[in-house]
C-alpha beads as a LAMMPS data file, in Angstrom:
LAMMPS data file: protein, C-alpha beads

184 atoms
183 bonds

1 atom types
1 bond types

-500.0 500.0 xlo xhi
-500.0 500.0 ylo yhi
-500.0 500.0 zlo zhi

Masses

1 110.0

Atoms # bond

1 1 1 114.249 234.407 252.514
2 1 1 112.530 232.423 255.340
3 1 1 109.429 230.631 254.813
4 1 1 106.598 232.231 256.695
5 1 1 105.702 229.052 258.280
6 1 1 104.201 229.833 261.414
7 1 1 101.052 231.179 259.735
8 1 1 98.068 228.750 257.678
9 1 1 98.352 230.492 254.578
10 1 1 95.627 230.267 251.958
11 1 1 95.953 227.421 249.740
12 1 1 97.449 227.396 246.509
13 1 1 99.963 230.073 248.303
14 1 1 103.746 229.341 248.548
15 1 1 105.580 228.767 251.944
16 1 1 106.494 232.636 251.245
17 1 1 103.049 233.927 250.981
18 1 1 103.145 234.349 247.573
19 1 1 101.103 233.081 244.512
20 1 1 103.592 231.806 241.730
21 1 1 101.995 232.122 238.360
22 1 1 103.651 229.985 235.701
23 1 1 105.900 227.016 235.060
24 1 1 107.392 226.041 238.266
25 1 1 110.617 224.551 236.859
26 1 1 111.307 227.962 234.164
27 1 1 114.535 228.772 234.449
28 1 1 114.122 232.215 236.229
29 1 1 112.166 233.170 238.988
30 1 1 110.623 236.736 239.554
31 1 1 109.122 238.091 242.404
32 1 1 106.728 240.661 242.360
33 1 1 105.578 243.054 245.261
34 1 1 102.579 244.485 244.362
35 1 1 99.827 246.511 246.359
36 1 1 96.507 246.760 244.113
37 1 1 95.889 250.216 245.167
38 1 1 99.249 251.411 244.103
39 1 1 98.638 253.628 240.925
40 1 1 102.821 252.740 240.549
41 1 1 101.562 249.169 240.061
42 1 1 98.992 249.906 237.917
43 1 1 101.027 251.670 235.166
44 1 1 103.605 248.786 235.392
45 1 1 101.235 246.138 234.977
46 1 1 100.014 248.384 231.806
47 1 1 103.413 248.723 230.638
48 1 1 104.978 245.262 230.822
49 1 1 102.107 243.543 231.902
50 1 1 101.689 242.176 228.301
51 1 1 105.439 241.326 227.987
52 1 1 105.342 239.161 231.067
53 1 1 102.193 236.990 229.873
54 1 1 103.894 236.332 227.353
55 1 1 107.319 234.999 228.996
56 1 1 105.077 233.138 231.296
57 1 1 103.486 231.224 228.236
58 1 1 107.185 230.481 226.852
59 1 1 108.157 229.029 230.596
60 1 1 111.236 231.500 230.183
61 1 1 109.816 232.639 233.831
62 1 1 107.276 232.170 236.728
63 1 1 106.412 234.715 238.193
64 1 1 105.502 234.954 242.292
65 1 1 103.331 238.034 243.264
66 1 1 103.691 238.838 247.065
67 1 1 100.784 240.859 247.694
68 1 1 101.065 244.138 249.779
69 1 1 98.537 245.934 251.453
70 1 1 99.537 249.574 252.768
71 1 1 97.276 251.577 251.143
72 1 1 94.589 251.663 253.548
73 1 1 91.707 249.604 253.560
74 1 1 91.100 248.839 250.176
75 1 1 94.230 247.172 249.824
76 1 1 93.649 244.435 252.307
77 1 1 89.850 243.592 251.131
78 1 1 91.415 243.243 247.673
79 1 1 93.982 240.924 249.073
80 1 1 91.288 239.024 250.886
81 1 1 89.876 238.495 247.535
82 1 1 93.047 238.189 245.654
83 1 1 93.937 234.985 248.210
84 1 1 90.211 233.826 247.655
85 1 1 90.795 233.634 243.994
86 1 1 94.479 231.729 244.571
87 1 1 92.222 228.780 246.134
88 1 1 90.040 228.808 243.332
89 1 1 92.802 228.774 240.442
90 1 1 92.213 232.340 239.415
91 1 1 94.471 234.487 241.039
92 1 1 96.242 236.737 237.908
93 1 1 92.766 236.733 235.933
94 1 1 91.600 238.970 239.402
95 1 1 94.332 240.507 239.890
96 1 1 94.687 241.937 236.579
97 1 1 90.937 242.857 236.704
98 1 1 91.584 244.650 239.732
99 1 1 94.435 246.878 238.141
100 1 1 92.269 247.898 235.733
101 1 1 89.108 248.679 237.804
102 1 1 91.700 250.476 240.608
103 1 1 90.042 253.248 242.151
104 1 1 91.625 256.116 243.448
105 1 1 93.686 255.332 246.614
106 1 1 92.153 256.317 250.001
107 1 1 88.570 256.627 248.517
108 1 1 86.859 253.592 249.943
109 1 1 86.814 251.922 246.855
110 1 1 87.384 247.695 246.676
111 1 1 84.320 247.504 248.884
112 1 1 82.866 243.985 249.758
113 1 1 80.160 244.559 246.701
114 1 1 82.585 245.844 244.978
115 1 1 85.282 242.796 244.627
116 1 1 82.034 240.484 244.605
117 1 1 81.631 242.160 241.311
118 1 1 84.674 242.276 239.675
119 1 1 84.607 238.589 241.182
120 1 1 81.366 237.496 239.041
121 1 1 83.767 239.340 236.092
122 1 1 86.194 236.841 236.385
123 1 1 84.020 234.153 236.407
124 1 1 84.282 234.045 240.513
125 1 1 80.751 233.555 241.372
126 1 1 81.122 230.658 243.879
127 1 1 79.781 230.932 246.945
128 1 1 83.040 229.955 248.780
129 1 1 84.714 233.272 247.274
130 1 1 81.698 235.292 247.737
131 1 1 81.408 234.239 251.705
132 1 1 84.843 234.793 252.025
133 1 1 85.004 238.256 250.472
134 1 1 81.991 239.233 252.909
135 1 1 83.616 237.326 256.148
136 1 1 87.094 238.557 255.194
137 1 1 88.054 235.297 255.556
138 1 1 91.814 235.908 254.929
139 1 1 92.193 239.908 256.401
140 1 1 93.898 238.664 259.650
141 1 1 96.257 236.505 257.240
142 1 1 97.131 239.191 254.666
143 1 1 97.883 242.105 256.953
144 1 1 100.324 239.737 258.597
145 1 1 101.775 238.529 255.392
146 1 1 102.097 242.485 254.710
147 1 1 104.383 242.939 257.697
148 1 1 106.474 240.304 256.336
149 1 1 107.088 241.396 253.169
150 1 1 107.381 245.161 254.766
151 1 1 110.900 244.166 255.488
152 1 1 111.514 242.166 252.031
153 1 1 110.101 245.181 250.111
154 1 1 111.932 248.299 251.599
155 1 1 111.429 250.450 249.049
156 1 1 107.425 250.200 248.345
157 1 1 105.732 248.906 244.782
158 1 1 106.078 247.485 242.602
159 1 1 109.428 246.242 243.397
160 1 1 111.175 243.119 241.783
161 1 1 113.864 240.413 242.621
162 1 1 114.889 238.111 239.892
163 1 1 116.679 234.579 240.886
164 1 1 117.321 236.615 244.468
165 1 1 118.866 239.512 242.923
166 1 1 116.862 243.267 243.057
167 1 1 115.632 244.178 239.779
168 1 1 116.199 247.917 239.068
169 1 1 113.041 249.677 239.593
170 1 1 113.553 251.533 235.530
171 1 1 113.399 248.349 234.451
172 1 1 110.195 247.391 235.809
173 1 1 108.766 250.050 233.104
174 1 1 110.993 249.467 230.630
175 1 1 109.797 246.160 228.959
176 1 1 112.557 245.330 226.213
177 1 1 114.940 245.935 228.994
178 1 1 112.801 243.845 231.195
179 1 1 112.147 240.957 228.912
180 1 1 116.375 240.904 227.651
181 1 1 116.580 240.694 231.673
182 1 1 114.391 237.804 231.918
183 1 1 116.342 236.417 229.017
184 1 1 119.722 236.261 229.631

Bonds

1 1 1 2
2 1 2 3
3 1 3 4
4 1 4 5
5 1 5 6
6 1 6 7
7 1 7 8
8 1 8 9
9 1 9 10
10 1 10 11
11 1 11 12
12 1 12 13
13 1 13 14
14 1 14 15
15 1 15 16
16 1 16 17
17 1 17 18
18 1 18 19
19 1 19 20
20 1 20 21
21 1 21 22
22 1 22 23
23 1 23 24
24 1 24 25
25 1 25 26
26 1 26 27
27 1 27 28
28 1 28 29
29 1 29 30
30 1 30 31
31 1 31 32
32 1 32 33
33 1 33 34
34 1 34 35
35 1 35 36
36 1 36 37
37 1 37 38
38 1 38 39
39 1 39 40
40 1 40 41
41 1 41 42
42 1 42 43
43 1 43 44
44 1 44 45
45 1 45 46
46 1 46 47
47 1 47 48
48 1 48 49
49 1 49 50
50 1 50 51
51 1 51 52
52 1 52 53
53 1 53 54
54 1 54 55
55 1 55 56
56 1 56 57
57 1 57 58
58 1 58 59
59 1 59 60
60 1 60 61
61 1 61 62
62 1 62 63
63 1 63 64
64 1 64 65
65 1 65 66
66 1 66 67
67 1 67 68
68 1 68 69
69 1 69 70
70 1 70 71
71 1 71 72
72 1 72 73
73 1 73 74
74 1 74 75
75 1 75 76
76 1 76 77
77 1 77 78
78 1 78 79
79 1 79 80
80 1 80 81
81 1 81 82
82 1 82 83
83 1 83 84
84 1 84 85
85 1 85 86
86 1 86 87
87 1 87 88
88 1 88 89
89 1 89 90
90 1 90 91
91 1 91 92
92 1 92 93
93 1 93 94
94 1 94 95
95 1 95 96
96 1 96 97
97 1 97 98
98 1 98 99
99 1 99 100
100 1 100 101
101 1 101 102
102 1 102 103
103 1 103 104
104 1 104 105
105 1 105 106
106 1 106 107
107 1 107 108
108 1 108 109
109 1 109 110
110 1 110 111
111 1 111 112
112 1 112 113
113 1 113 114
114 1 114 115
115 1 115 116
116 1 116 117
117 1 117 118
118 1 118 119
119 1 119 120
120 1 120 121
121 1 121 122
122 1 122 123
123 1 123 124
124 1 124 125
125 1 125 126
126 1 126 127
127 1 127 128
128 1 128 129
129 1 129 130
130 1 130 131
131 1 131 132
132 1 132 133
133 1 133 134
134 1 134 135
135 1 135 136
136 1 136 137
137 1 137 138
138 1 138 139
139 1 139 140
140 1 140 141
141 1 141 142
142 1 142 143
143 1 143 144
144 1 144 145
145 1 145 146
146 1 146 147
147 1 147 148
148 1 148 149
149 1 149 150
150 1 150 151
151 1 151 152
152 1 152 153
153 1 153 154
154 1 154 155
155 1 155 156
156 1 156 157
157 1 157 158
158 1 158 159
159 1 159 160
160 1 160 161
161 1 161 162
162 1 162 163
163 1 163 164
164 1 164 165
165 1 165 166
166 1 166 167
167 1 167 168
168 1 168 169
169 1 169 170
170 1 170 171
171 1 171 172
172 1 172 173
173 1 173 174
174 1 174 175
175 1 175 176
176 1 176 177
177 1 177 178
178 1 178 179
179 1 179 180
180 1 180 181
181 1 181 182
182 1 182 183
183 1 183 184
């Protein structure tokens, strides 16, 4: 995969436009496309979201969510604030947060008050990620990023590549299939 390069990513973001979330020298390396409107998402994250926490505490794997934003509007002011909380060292505690405040997709949830909210729930309540959550500091960045990964993630979320290689899409939702995976 080619770095991104030509764009100033947030901080904290890899030359991919990623976040990697664990050990950077574990053994295995999976990435993660991920929109945080996607119900899909959702129910993986509740599924094996528990499984990969804990790999990620044993350094078996790091884990690099590429963030996608399709899903209208509320998509890309969540990843706004998802690459707000990367530069503050508290990207997965937000994302996670947002999974489990999703609101239906297309309904105009994720609004600016909104994600200042579930910002101040994860401890977020610095003025640098409020202002950027109301400036939208990152939008131009993350819809760009999106087209990117558009051709990386062909067939929509969640969808999975461990060490290179595509990760069945069962798997994803299929955690003791997942974690023997992640193993081997």
């Amino acid at each position: 995969m080619e770095p991104l390069g030509t764009r100033a990513a947030p901080s904290r973001h890899t030359p991919d436009g990623g976040v990697l979330v664990g050990e950077k020298g574990a053994p295995h390396r999976l990435v993660i496309f991920e929109d945080p409107q996607c119900p899909h998402c959702r129910q993986f994250e509740e599924v094996s979201g528990e499984m990969l926490l804990r790999e990620l505490s044993a350094a078996t794997v790091s884990i690099e969510y590429r963030m996608r934003c399709f899903l209208g509007i509320e998509s890309v002011r969540a990843d706004n604030a998802l690459a707000l909380a990367a530069e503050l060292g508290q990207f997965n505690d937000l994302r996670l947060h947002l999974f489990a405040a999703q609101p239906p997709e297309r309904t105009g949830g994720f609004t600016i008050p909104d994600l200042i909210e579930l910002g101040k729930q994860v401890d977020l309540d610095s003025p640098q990620y409020e202002q950027g959550v109301r400036e939208g500091r990152y939008i131009r960045w993350v819809v760009e990023v999106n087209q990117d990964f558009k051709g990386r993630d062909p067939e929509g979320t969640p969808a999975a590549f461990l060490d290179g290689q595509p990760v069945h899409r069962g798997l994803l939702y299929d955690p003791s299939s997942l974690r023997g995976l992640l193993r081997a």
